[in-house]
N, C-alpha and C positions, 0 to 999 in steps of 0.2 A: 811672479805672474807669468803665465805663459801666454806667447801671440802664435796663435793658429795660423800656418798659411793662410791663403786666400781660397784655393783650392782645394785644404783637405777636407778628406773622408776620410773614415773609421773602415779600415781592412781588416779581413780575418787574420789577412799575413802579418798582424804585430800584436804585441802584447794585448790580451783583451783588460779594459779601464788603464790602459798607458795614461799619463798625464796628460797625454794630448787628446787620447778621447773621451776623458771626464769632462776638457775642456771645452770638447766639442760639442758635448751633451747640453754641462750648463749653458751654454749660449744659447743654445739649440729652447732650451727650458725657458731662458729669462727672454725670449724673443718674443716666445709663445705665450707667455707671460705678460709682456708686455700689449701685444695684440690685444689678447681680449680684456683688458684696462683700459686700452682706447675704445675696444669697441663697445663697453660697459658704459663709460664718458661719454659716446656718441647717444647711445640710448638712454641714457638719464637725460641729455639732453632734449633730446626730441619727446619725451613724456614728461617732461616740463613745463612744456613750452603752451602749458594750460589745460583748460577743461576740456570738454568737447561740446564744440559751439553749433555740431549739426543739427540742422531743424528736423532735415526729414530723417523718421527711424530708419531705416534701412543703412543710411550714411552712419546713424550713432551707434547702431550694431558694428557696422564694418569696423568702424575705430576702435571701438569696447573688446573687438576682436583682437586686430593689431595688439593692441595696449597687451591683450592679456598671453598673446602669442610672444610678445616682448620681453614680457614680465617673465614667462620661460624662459624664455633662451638667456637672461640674464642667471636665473638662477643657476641652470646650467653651468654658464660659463665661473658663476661663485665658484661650483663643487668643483670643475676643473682646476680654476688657479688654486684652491683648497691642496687638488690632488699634487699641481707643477711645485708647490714649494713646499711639499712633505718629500719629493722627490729632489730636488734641491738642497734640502736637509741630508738627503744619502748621498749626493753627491759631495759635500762635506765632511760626512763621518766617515767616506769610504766605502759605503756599503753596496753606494748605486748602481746598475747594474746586474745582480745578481740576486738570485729566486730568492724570497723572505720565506720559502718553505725548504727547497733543496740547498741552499747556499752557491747551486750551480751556476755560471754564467748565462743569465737571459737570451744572449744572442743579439748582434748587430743589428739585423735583418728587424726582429720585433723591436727592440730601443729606435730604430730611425724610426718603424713607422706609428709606434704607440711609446715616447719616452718617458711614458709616468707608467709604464709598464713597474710589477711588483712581481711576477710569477712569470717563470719558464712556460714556453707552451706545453709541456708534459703536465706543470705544475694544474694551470690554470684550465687545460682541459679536465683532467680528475677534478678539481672543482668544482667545474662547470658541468660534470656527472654526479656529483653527492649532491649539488643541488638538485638537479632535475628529480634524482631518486627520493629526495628526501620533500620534493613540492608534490611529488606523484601520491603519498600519504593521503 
């Protein structure tokens, strides 16, 4: 088991996936992880918490609104944690980290700020051009 400083970050200037920065990841992953399972918990709870008792429509719209703008962002946050423990699974097998098309290191920089990242920016831009070409059809 390793214990993270308190302090650390992930540097270019050491090994890229050191032990300490898988480490940093996973925590980084079951954090995020855990968040949106509370915040999935809060919103079951408060669409719970009955029917909706509004007389006047206008009020039973609004909530039928809420409810169903809820109802997204729950789903959302499903495919998210879907995405953090397929991602957590690579942080297991060793793979984490690194393009599922080039094999090359993702980069710090995209892991801090998207770490269910799967593709290199090089990777994921050319994607994100075969699709465009291929929706232009």
């Amino acid at each position: 088991m390793i214990t993270l400083p308190p302090d650390y970050r992930p540097s270019e200037d050491e090994e890229f996936m050191n032990p300490l920065q898988t480490e940093y990841f996973r925590q980084k992953l079951l954090k995020w992880r855990a968040d949106l399972l509370k915040e999935a918990g809060d919103t079951l709870a408060s669409l719970s918490e009955g029917g909706i008792h509004e007389a006047d429509i206008t009020d039973r719209a609004s909530v039928e609104t809420d409810r169903a703008l809820e109802l997204r962002t729950r789903d959302r946050a499903r495919k998210l944690i879907g995405k953090i423990n397929l991602a957590l699974q690579r942080v297991e097998n060793g793979s984490y980290g690194y393009c599922e098309e080039t094999g090359e290191p993702i980069g710090l920089k995209r892991l801090e700020a998207r770490p269910i990242a799967t593709l290199s920016i090089e990777a994921q831009e050319q994607h994100e051009r075969m699709e465009k070409t291929h929706r232009d059809d």
